[in-house]
N, C-alpha and C positions, 0 to 999 in steps of 0.2 A: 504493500500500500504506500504511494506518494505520502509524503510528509507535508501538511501547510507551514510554507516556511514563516518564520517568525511570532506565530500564533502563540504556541507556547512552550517553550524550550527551556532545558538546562543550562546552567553556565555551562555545561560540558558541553552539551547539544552544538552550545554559543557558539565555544570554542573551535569544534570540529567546523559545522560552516564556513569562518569566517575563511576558512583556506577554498572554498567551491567558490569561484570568481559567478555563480550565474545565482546563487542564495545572497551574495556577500552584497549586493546592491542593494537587497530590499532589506536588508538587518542596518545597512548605514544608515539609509532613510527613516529610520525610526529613531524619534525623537530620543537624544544621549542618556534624559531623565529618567525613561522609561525601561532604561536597561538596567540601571543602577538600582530600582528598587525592584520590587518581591510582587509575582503573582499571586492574586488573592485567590486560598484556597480555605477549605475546612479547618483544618487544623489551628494554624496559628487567627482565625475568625474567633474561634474557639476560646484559642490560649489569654486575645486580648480583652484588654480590660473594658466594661459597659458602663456608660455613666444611665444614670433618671431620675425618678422623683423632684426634680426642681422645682423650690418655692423661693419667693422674693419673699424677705422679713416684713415686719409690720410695718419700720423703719426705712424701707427700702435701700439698707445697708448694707445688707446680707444676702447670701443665698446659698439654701440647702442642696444637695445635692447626696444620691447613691452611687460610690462605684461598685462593682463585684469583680471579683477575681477570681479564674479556677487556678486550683495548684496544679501544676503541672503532669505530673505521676499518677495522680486519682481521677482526676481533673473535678475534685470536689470544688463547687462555686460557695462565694463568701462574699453578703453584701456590707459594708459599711459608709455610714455616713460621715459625710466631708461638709464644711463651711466654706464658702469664696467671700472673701473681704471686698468690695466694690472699691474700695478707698484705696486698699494696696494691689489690688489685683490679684493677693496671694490667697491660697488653698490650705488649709490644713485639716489632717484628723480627727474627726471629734471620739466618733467610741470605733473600741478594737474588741470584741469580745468575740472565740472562736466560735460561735457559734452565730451572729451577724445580725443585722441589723435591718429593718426594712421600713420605710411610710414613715419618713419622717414631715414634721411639720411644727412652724414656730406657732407658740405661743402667744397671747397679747403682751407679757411680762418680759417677752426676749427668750425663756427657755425652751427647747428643743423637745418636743416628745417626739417618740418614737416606738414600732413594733420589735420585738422577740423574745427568742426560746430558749434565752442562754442560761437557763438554769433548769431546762428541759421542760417546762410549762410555757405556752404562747401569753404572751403579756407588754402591758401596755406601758412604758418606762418615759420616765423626764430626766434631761440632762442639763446643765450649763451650757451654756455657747462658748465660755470658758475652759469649758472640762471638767474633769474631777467623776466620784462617780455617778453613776446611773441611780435615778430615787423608781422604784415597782410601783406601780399604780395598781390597775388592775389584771388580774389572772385568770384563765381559765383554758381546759381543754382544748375546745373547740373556737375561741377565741380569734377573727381573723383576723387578717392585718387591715383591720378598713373601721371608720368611729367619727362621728364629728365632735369637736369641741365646744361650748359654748363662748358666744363671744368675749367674753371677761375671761375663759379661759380656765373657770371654775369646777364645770363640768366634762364631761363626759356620755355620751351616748354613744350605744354600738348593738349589735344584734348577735347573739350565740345559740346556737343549735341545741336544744333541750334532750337530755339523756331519758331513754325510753323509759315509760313508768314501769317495767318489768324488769328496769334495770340487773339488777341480784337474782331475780330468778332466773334471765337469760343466762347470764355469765353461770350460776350453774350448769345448766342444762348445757352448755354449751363442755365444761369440764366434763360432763357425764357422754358428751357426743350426743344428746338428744336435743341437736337441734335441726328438725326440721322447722320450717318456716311456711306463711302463704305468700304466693307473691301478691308486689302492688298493697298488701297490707303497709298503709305511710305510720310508724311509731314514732317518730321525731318532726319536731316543728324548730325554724328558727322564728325566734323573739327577739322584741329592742328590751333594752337593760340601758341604765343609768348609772353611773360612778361619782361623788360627789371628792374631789379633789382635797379636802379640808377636814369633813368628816371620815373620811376615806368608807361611808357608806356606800353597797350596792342594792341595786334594786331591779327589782321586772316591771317591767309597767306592761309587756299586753302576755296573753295567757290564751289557752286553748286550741284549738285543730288549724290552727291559721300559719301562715309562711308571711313574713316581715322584712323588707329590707330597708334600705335608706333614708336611715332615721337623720333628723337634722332640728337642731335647737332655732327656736324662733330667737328674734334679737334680745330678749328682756329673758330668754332661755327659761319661759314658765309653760309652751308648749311646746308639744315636738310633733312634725309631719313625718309621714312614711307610707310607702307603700306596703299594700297589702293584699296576696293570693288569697282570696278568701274560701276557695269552690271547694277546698277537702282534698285535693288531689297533689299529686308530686308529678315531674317531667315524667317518667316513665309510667306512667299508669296508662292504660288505653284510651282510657277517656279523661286526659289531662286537658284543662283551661289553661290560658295565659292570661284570662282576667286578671287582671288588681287594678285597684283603683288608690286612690291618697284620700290616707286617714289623718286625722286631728285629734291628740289627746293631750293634757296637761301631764305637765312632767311629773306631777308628782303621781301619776297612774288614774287610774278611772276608767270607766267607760269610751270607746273609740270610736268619732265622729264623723261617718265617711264624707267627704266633699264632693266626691266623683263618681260617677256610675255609668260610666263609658263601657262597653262589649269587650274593648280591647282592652290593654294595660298600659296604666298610668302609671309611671315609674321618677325618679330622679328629681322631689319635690326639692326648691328651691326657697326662702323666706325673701322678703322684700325685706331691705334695709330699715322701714318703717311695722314692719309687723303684718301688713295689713293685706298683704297677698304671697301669695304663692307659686313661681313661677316650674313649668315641669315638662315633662316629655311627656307624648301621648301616642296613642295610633286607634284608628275608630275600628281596625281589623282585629278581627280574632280567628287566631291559631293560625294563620297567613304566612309562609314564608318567604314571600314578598311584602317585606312591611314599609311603612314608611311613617317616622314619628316628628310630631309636628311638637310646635313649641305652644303654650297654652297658659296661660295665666287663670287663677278663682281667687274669691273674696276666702280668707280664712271664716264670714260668716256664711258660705256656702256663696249658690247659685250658680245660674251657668257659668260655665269657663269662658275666653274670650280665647281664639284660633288666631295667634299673631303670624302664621307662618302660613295661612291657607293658600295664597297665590304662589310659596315657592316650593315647587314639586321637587323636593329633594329631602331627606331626613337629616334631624339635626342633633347634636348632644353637645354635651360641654357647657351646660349654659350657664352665666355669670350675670349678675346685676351690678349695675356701675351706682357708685357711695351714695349719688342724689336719689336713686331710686326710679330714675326717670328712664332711663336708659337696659336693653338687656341684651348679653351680646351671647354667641351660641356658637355651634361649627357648624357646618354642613356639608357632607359627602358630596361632592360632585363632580361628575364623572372622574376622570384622573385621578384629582386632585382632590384635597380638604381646604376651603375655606373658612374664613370668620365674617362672622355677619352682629351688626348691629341693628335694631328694632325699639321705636319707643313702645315703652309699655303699655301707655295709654291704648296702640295699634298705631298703625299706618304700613308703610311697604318698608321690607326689609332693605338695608345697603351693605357692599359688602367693605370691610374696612381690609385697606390694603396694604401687602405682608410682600408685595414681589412676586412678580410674574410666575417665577417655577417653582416660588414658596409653598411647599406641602404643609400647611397648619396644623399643629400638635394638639400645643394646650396652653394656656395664660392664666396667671395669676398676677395679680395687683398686689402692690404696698397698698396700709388700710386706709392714706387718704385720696387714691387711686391715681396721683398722679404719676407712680412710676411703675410698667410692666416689664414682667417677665415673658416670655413668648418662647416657646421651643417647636419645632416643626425638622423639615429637612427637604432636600433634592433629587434628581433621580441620581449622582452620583457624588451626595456627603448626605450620609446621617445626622442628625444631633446635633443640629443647628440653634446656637440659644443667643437670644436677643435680648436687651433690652430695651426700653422705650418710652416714649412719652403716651400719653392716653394716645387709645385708638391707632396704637401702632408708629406713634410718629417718632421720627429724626433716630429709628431705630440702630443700636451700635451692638457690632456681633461682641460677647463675652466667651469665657472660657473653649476657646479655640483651641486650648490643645487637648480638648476631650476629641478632638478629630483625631483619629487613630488610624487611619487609612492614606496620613504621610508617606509612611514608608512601601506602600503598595503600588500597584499599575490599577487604574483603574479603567475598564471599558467605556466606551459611548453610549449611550440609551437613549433615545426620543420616543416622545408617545409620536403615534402614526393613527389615522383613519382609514377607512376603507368600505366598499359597501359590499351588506351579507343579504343575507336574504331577505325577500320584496325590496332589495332596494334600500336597508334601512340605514345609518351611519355604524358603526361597528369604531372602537377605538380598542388601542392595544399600546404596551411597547414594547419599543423593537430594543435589543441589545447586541451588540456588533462585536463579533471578535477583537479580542485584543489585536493591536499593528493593521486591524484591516485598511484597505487603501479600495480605494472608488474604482468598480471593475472587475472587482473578486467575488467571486462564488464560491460558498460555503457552508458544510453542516447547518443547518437548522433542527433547533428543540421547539418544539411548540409547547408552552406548558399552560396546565387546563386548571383554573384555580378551585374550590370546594363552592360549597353552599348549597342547591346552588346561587342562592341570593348572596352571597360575597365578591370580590371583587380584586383586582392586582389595581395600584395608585404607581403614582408618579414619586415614590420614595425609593431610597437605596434598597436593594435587592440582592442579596448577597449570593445567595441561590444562583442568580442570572449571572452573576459575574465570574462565579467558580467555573459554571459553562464556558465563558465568553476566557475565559484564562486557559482552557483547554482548545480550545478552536472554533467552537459553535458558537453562530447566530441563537437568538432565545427572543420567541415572539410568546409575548405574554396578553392573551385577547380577553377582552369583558363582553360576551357573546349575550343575545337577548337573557334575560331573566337575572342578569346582573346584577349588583347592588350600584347607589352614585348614580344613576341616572332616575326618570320618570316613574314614577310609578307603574305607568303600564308598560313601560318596558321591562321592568323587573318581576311582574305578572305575564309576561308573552312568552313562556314557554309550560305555562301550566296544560297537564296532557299533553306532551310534544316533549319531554328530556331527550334529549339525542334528535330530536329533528330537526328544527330552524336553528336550535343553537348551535347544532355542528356547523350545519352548512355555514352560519357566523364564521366560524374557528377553519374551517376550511379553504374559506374567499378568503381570509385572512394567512392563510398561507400560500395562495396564488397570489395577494399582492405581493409577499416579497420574493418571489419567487420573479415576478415581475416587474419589481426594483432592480433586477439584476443582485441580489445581495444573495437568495438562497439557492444551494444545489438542488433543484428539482430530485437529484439520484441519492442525496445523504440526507434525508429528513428522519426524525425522532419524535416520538411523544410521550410524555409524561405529564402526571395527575395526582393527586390524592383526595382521597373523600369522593366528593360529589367530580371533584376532576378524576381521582380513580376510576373511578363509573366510565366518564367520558372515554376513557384510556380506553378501558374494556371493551366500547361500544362502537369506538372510531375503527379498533383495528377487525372490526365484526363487517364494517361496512366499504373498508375502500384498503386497497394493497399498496397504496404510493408510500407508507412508512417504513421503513428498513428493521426499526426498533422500536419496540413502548415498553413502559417500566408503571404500573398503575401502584399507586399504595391505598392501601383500605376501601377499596373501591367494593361497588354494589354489582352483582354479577346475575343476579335473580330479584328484583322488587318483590314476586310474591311471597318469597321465604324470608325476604328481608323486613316485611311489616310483620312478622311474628318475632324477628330476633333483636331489633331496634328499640331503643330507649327515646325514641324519637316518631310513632307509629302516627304520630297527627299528622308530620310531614307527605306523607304517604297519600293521606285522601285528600289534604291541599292539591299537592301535585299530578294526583293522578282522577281527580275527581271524584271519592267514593274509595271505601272496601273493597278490598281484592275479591270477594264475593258477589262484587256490584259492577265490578270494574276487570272480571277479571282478562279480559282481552288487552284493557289499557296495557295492563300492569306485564303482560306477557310479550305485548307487543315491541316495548320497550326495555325489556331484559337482553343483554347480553347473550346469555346462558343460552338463548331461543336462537341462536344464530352462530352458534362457534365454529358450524362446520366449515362458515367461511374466513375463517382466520387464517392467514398465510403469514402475518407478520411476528417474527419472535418477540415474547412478552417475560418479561420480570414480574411478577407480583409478589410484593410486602404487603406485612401485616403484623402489628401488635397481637399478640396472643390474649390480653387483655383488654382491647377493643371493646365497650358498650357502644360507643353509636355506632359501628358499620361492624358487627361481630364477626370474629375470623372462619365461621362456618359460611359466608361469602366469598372469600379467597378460597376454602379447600373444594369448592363447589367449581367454581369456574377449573381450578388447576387441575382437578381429577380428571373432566372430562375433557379437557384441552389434551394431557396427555392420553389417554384413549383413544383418541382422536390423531395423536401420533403427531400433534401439532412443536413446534420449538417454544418449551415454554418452561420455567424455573418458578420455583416458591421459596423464597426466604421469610421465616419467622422469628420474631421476637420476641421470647420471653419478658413478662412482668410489663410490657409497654402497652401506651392505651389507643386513641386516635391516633398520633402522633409520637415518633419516635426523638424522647428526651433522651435518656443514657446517651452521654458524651461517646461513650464505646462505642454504643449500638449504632451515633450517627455518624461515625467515622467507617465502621464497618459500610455500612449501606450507601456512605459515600463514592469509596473504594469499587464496591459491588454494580454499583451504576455505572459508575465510568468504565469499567471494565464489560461492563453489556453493551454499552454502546459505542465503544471504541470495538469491537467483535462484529458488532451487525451493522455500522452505519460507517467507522471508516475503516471497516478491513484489515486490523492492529493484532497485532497475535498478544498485545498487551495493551494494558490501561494508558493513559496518557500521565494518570497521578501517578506510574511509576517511574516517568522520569526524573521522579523531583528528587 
């Protein structure tokens, strides 16, 4: 197999070249820079350090910040919290405890709380901005990393998962081996709880068959708002709601107030600087996996809500109120990219407040007399992009730059692209271009098919596409109909039709670059996971132009998959109805129904531990793939669930990819990651 010269090579590789007078032309032409540092691969992604959490101080003096770091050897990760001094520009440590630190956030007073387990209980700790040690707040098992504070700082609110009232008899019966169970029996409920800073008293304020979450202190911290699942039901039960609505209870407990009584769920209440509303996310759908949530304002004395976002067809979150009370500002997914958006609250039409053209919008938090923001977002080729600012984003000046850690790297080109898919409609994607390509060159292409399938790929760094594009391949990443970040109806137009209009999406979209002159028509690949696994599965069921596909946790049969899923609502969204009612949909769209026509060799992964796409969907498809005498491989992962965490696991399955598709798509009697 031909070598693409300069795509991605060893110093040795380098070396040898530079003596072939007909390679040695296209390695000069690349820029000096680009030779001196390091292809971005897996490993050292890995090994480097991650910054998050950033909060601006009350004072707008400060800022919080997480790095994590894995040890090398284990590759165990370890988060702890850092200060940046605005004044010196300098960084320093705050806690070191080996067990790490997470969700930090100032106080009114200047002190530091913050999450962990380092005394092997989850808990809620305060620190000096100074140093010194750590003071325990509050503790508890189940105890997440997530609590709002009240404004003085006094309080505490948070929600903790209640221990079955059978507690002791289970743990018996469980020593004795007699525990059988029934399914979908729900014996745990989470609840909001209370911590008073001073007394150091706790408390429960709500009680009984209910799921609670995002509890948040009004400004005088004498009620608390929160959402609440009310219908009895957990995700995995057959017949699960994603109703909740926002309840109102005083803090010190009582009886809980609902506000809302919307079909769908009303989640992520919000208090007006003044007490006197409620600002939240909403969606009128229920059990929809094309959602789309609006931003919504009610009176803490009830009545209707007011829809500040109905004219803008996109979903929003993030939402913030600015100090007067007049103003509420939010994100919103759209297409590509994340924007920020301002809105007064009284209503009128959204604007969008601006961050810069290729600015991918994170998240913002203010100093508390809002004149000075914090901004984090990023690009399609730098991460971790942190701003500060004046209100509304203005005379913005980038801060802690050398959280950029992709210096010492090559990094490839990315643009989003258009193109039209089926009826005609606009399709966006982006494109990622081999490292050193030059205008002219034809080259591997990855097509990769993203999950949901109401999720989406953005115009943020991608590191995934770049380990590709450091091996030689093009990587077209498509948002095919039924995407998230666009219309509503577009994110509904592939309900009953998985694998139909949306292929042909993802397909016209590989005849564009194929028509760029950028992709080998003869070296194409695909890969997926989840709802993209599905796709993997179904693309190579229906067309032979792919060389290779690699599906992970993909769905191979929908009808056996609405019995094995913790997720069975999805199922009659998408397919209109029960597999009993539906069962032609649900077949016609399987995989599994069409394997005789597979010609292209397939990888399929799978966590062994899988709840939403369980691994008796990979051993379904691979059985009868091989029977069928087809080219087909299964690798499994012990203890892993949707998605493969274990550092090991994803260096192996990194390894294990590159080496399939350097075999089927460029003709390599070895991986390309073994030159390194």
């Amino acid at each position: 197999m031909t070598d693409l010269p300069g795509f991605r090579a060893s110093r040795w590789t380098l070396r040898r070249r530079l003596v072939v007078q007909t390679v040695a032309a296209l390695l000069l032409a690349l820029p000096a820079l680009a030779q001196q540092k390091k292809n971005i691969n897996l490993r050292d992604m890995l090994a480097r350090p991650t910054y998050g959490g950033y909060r601006l101080s009350p004072d707008g003096q400060m800022v919080l910040f997480t790095r994590t770091d894995r040890e090398p050897k284990e590759w165990a990760a370890t988060s702890h919290i850092w200060l940046h001094d605005l004044s010196s520009s300098k960084s320093y440590q705050l806690t070191n405890s080996t067990r790490g630190e997470t969700n930090p956030r100032f106080l009114p007073d200047g002190r530091v709380a913050f999450t962990s387990n380092r005394d092997g209980k989850n808990a809620w700790y305060v620190i000096s901005p100074r140093g010194g040690e750590a003071v325990k707040l509050v503790e508890g098992d189940s105890l997440p990393a997530s609590g709002n504070f009240s404004i003085d700082g006094r309080k505490l609110v948070f929600t903790q998962e209640t221990d079955r009232a059978d507690k002791k008899e289970w743990e018996d019966r469980v020593k004795k081996k007699d525990d059988g169970y029934y399914a979908e029996k729900k014996l745990t409920w989470t609840h909001i709880w209370t911590y008073d800073l001073e007394s150091k008293a706790r408390k429960q304020i709500t009680t009984g068959t209910t799921d609670n979450q995002g509890p948040a202190y009004s400004p005088d911290a004498k009620w608390i708002a929160f959402s609440s699942n009310r219908t009895g039901t957990g995700i995995r039960d057959a017949n699960w709601s994603n109703n909740s609505d926002i309840y109102l209870v005083a803090a010190e407990g009582g009886e809980a107030r609902p506000l809302t009584t919307n079909v769908g769920p009303d989640n992520a209440p919000v208090f007006s600087p003044d007490g006197q509303w409620i600002a939240y996310g909403s969606s009128d759908l229920r059990n929809s996996s094309a959602d789309q949530t609006d931003l919504k304002v009610i009176s803490v004395q009830g009545g209707a809500p007011r829809n500040l976002t109905s004219g803008l067809d996109y979903s929003i979150s993030n939402i913030e109120w600015s100090p007067d009370g007049k103003t509420i500002y939010f994100a919103a997914a759209e297409g590509l990219t994340t924007k920020l958006y301002k809105v007064a609250a009284a209503g009128g039409t959204p604007t969008q407040v601006s961050l810069g053209a290729n600015f991918v919008f994170g998240d913002f938090n203010a100093s508390s007399d809002g004149s000075k923001w914090l901004v984090t977002g990023g690009t399609l080729e730098e991460p971790g992009i942190v701003y500060l600012a004046g209100v509304d984003g203005a005379q913005p000046r980038r801060i802690l730059a050398e959280h950029d850690v992709l210096d010492e790297f090559n990094v490839a080109k990315s643009e989003t692209i258009t193109w039209k898919g089926a009826d005609n409609w606009n399709i966006e994607g982006i494109l990622t271009y081999p490292l050193g390509y030059q205008a002219g060159m034809k080259v591997p292409m990855i097509l990769q098919v993203h999950g949901g399938p109401f999720g989406r790929y953005s115009a943020n760094f991608n590191a995934g596409a770049q380990i590709w594009a450091a091996r030689g391949y093009a990587v077209l990443q498509g948002n095919p109909r039924g995407s998230s970040g666009r219309t509503l109806a577009f994110g509904a137009a592939n309900q009953n039709d998985w694998g139909g209009k949306d292929y042909v999406d993802l397909m016209k979209g590989v005849d564009h670059v194929i028509t760029m002159g950028v992709a080998d028509s003869t070296k194409l690949a695909v890969m997926g996971g989840s709802y993209g696994g599905f796709m993997t599965f179904w693309t190579v069921t229906q067309t032979p132009r792919f060389k290779a596909a690699i599906g992970h946790a993909g769905i191979s049969d929908w009808y056996s998959f609405f019995g094995q899923t913790d997720i069975p609502n999805l199922l009659e969204y998408g397919f209109g109805g029960l597999p009993s009612a539906s069962k032609a949909t649900y077949e016609r769209w399987s995989p599994i129904e069409h394997a005789t026509k597979v010609t292209t060799p397939l990888l399929i992964t799978h966590g062994e531990n899988d709840l939403r796409v369980p691994i008796p969907q990979a051993d379904e498809y691979y059985r009868l793939l091989k029977k069928l005498g087809k080219t087909v491989e299964f690798l499994r992962y012990p203890r892993e669930g949707h998605g493969i965490q274990e550092p090991v696991h994803r260096l192996h399955l990194d390894v294990e990819q590159d080496k399939w598709f350097s075999e089927h798509v460029l003709k390599r009697t070895k991986a390309v990651s073994d030159d390194r």
